[in-house]
N, C-alpha and C positions, 0 to 999 in steps of 0.2 A: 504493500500500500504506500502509495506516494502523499506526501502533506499537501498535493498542488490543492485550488480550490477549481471547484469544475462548474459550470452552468450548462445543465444537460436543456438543450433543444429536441422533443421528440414527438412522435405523434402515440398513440394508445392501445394499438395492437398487440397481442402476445409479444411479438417479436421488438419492437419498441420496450415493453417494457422491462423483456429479459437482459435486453444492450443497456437501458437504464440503470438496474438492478449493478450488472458489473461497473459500470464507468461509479457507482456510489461505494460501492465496494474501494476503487484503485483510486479515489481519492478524497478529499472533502465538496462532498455536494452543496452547494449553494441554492441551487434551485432547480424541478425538474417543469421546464415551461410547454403545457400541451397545448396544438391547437386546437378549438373548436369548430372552427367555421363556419362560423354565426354571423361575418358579416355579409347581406345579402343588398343588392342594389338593382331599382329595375332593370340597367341597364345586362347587369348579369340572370336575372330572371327571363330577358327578353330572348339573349343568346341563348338558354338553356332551351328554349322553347322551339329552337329552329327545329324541324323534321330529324337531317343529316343527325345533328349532335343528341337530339332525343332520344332515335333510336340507338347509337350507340348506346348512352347510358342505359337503355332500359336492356339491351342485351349483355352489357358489361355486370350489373347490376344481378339478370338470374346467371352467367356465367359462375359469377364469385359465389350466389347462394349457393348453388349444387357443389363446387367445387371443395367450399370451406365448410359444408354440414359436418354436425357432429363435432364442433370445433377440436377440429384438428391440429388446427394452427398452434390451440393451446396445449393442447394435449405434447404436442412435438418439445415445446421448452420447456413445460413447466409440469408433464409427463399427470399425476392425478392430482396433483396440487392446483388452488387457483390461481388462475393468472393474475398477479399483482404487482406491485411496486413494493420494495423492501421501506420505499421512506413514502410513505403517500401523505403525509404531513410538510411535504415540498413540494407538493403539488401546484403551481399556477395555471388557468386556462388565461388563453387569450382568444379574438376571436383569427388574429393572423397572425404570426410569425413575426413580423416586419413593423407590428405594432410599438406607437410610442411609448407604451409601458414596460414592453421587452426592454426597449433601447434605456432609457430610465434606469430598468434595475440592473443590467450591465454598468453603466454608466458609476451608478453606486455603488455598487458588489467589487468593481475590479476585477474580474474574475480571469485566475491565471491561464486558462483554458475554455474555451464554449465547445461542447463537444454535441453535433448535430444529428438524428438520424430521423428519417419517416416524417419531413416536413417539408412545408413548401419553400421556394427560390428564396433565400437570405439574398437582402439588395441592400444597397444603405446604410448607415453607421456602422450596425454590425460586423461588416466587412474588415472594419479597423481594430475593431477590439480582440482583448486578451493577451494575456502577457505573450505567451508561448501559440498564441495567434486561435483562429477559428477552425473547427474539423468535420469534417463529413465524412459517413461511413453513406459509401454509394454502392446500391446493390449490381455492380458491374466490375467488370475491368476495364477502366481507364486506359487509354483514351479510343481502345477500339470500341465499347461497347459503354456510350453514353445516354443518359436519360431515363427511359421506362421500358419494362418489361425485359432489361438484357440477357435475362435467363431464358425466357422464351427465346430470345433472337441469337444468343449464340447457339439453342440447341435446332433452333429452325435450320440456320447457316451449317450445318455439321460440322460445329467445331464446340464439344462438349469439354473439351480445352479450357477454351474462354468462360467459362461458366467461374464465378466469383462475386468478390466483393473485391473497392475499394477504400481507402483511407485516403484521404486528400485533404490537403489544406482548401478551404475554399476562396474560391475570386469573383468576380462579376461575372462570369461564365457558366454555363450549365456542366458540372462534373467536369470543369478545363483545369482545375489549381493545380501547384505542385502535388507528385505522386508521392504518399508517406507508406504505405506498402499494399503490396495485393496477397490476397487471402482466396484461394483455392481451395474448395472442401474434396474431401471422398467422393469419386464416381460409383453408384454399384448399378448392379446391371436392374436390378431392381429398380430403379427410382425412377422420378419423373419431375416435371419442374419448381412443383412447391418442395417436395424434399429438398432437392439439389440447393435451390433459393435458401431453405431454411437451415438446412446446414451449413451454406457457406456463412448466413447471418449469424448462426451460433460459434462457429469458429472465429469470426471477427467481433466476436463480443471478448474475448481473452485477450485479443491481438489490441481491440482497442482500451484494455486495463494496463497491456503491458506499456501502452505509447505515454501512459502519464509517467511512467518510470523512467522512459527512456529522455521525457522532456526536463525532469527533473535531476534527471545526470547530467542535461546540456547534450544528449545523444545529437551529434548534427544527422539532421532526416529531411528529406524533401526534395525532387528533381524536377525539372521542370517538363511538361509533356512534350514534346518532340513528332507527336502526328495527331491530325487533327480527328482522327476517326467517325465515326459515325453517331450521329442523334436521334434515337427513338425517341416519338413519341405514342404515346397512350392510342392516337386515334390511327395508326399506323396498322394494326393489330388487329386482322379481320377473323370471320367465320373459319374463310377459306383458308386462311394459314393456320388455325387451330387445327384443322384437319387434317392438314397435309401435315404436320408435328405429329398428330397420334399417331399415323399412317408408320414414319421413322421410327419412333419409338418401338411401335409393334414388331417391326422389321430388324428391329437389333440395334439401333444407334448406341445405345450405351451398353450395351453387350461385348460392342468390338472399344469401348473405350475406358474402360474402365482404371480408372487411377487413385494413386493414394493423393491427400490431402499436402496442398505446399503452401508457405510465407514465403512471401520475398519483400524484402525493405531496401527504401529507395534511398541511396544515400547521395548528397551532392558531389555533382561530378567536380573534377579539378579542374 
């Protein structure tokens, strides 16, 4: 356990709150900030209403119901235990991320580290603060595999290779900051992309306990991306490529790939 203080940014899922749980563990929590997403305005009521974007939502919407029954997600980290937070007495909601409130208590707190995961685009002050600067755990590999759903698209692509999480400093960029390590889980011939996804999250929940350690040694960590790779986003993500995913899978994609679990940490070049 490192003495840093930490201001955890996250959102409220099993998996948010299992990466919460360690980052309060590896160091002193200050505050764990969730969003709600409560603020609504017509003009975001009006875009929600377009046809295009409704029907995704309402298809996106029964995908996750069938897919997450039986809460599985919970059951994965937190096995028959309920899914909680170890400090829920450090709970703040807000209704966005980027709110003058967050900025406020940063502002106040000092906080040696703001350590980000399962939340919307950080823009704005935030960018500037913490001692030992601001972090995102991005469920991809950097910089090929940026933005949403990169577990689905590196196993779409067949390259179950790429399947990970990253640690990155964050910048004005979507998942573009310096690389602080990538996190590669176990392939088994079993799995499929919520496992794959949730194991690479639970292994980067130690990787990002160990990062308070290594900031608090002065570990020099962080390179800078070097290809611009590719930006998913959410609405990229059709029927037809669900399908054609099962299809590989069935077929043995992770049968012929199967691999043990790797870190690798970025250190600044010379």
């Amino acid at each position: 356990m490192s003495n840093l203080s930490i201001l955890i940014l996250c959102g409220s899922s099993a998996r948010h709150l299992y990466v919460a749980n360690a980052l309060c563990k590896a160091g002193k929590p200050i505050a764990i900030v969730q969003e709600t997403g409560a603020q609504w305005s017509l003009a975001k009521v009006f875009k929600l209403l377009k046809p295009t974007k409704l029907y995704r939502k309402v298809w996106r919407w029964l995908r996750d119901r069938k897919r997450y029954t039986g809460n599985k997600e919970d059951e994965f980290f937190f096995g028959d235990q309920e899914a909680r937070l170890d400090r829920p007495d450090l709970v703040i909601n807000t209704p966005h991320i980027n709110h003058p409130d967050v900025v406020r208590l940063a502002e106040k707190t000092q906080p040696d580290v703001i350590a980000v995961f399962g939340t919307s685009l950080i823009k704005g002050p935030l960018l500037k603060m913490g001692k030992y600067g601001i972090v995102n755990l991005h469920g991809g590999l950097s910089p090929h595999y940026r933005g949403a759903d990169c577990t689905f698209w590196a196993l779409y692509n067949g390259e179950p290779d790429q399947v990970g999480c990253t640690l990155h400093f964050i910048n004005e960029g979507i998942d573009t900051g310096k690389l602080i390590s990538h996190i590669s889980p176990e392939i088994k011939a079993t799995d499929d992309e919520l496992t794959l996804f949730w194991r690479a999250v639970r292994d980067s929940a130690n990787v990002y306990a160990t990062l308070m350690e290594y900031f608090e040694q002065d570990e020099p960590l962080g390179q800078k991306q070097q290809e611009k790779g590719t930006l998913y986003q959410v609405k990229d993500r059709s029927w037809k490529h669900e399908k054609e995913l099962e299809k590989k899978l069935h077929d043995g994609l992770l049968e012929q790939n199967e691999t043990p679990s790797r870190i690798h940490w970025f250190k600044p070049k010379n």
